[in-house]
C-alpha positions as CSV (number, residue, x, y, z in Angstrom):
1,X,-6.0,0.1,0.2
2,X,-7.4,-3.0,-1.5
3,X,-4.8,-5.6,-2.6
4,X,-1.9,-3.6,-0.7
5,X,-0.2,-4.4,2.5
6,X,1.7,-2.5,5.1
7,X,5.7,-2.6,4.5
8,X,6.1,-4.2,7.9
9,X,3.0,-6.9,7.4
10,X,5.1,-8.2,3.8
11,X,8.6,-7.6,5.8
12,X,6.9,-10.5,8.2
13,X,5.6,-12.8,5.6
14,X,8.7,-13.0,3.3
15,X,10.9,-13.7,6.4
16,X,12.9,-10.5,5.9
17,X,13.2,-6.7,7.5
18,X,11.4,-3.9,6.5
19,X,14.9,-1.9,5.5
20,X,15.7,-4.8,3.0
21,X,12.3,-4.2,1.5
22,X,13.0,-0.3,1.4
23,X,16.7,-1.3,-0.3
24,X,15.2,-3.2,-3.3
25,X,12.9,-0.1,-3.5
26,X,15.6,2.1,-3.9
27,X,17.5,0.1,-6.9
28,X,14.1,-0.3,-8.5
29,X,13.7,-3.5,-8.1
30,X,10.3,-3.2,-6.1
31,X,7.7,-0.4,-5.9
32,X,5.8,1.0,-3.2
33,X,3.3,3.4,-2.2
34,X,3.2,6.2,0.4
35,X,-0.5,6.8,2.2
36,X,-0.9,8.6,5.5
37,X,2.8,8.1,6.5
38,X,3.1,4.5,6.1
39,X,4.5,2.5,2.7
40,X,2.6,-0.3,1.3
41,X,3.2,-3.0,-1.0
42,X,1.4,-4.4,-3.5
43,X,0.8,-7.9,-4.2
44,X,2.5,-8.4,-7.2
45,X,5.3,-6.5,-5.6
46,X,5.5,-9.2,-2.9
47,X,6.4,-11.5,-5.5
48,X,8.6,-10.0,-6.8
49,X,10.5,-9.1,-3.8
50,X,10.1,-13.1,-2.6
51,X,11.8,-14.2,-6.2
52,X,14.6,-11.1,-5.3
53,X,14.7,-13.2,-1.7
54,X,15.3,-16.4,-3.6
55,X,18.2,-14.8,-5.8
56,X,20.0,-13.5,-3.1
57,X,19.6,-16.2,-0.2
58,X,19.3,-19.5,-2.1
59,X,21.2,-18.3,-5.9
60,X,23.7,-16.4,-3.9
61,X,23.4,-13.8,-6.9
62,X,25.3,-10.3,-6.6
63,X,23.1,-7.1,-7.0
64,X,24.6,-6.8,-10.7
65,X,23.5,-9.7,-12.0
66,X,20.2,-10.0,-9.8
67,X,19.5,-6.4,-12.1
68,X,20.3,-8.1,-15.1
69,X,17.5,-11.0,-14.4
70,X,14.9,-8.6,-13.6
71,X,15.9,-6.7,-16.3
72,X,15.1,-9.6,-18.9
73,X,12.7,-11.9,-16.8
74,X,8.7,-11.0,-16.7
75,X,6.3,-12.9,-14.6
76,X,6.0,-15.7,-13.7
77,X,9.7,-15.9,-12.7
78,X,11.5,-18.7,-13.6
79,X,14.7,-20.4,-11.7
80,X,15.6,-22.3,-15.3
81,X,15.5,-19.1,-16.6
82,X,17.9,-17.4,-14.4
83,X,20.7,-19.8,-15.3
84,X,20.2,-19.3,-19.0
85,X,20.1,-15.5,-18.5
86,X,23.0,-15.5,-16.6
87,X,25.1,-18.3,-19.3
88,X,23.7,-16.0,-22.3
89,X,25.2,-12.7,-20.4
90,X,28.5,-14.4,-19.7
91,X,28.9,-15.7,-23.3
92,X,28.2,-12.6,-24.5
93,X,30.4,-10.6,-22.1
């Protein structure tokens, strides 16, 4: 599949596990496709799981409010962004 890549394969490059992968796939946060018994990912789905990465690991985000910056943020993801997002949401809350 052209411009796809085995769960596992994009588990390896983005330095995580396969079931972390098939988490953010479950909340929605990342979609993948079933061929022949094994998931694939696309590329622009690797991206967005490696931004997810980044909010979790190095932003220390919670699930809540890593759903409310992909709910507003498009691509290309933006760490500026993610502050404002998250100041706008508490003001506002």
């Amino acid at each position: 599949m052209p411009g796809f890549q085995q769960l596992s394969w994009a588990a390896t490059g983005l330095e995580t596990e396969v079931v972390t992968l098939q988490d953010f796939g479950r909340r929605g946060w990342i979609k993948t496709v079933e061929k022949n018994g094994s998931t694939f990912i696309a590329a622009d789905q690797r991206y967005r799981a490696r931004f997810i990465l980044h909010l979790r690991t190095k932003k220390h985000l919670s699930d809540q409010q890593i759903d409310l910056v992909l709910s507003v943020q498009r691509p290309p993801y933006s760490m500026a962004d993610v502050d404002r997002i998250l100041r706008e949401n508490e003001a506002a809350g």
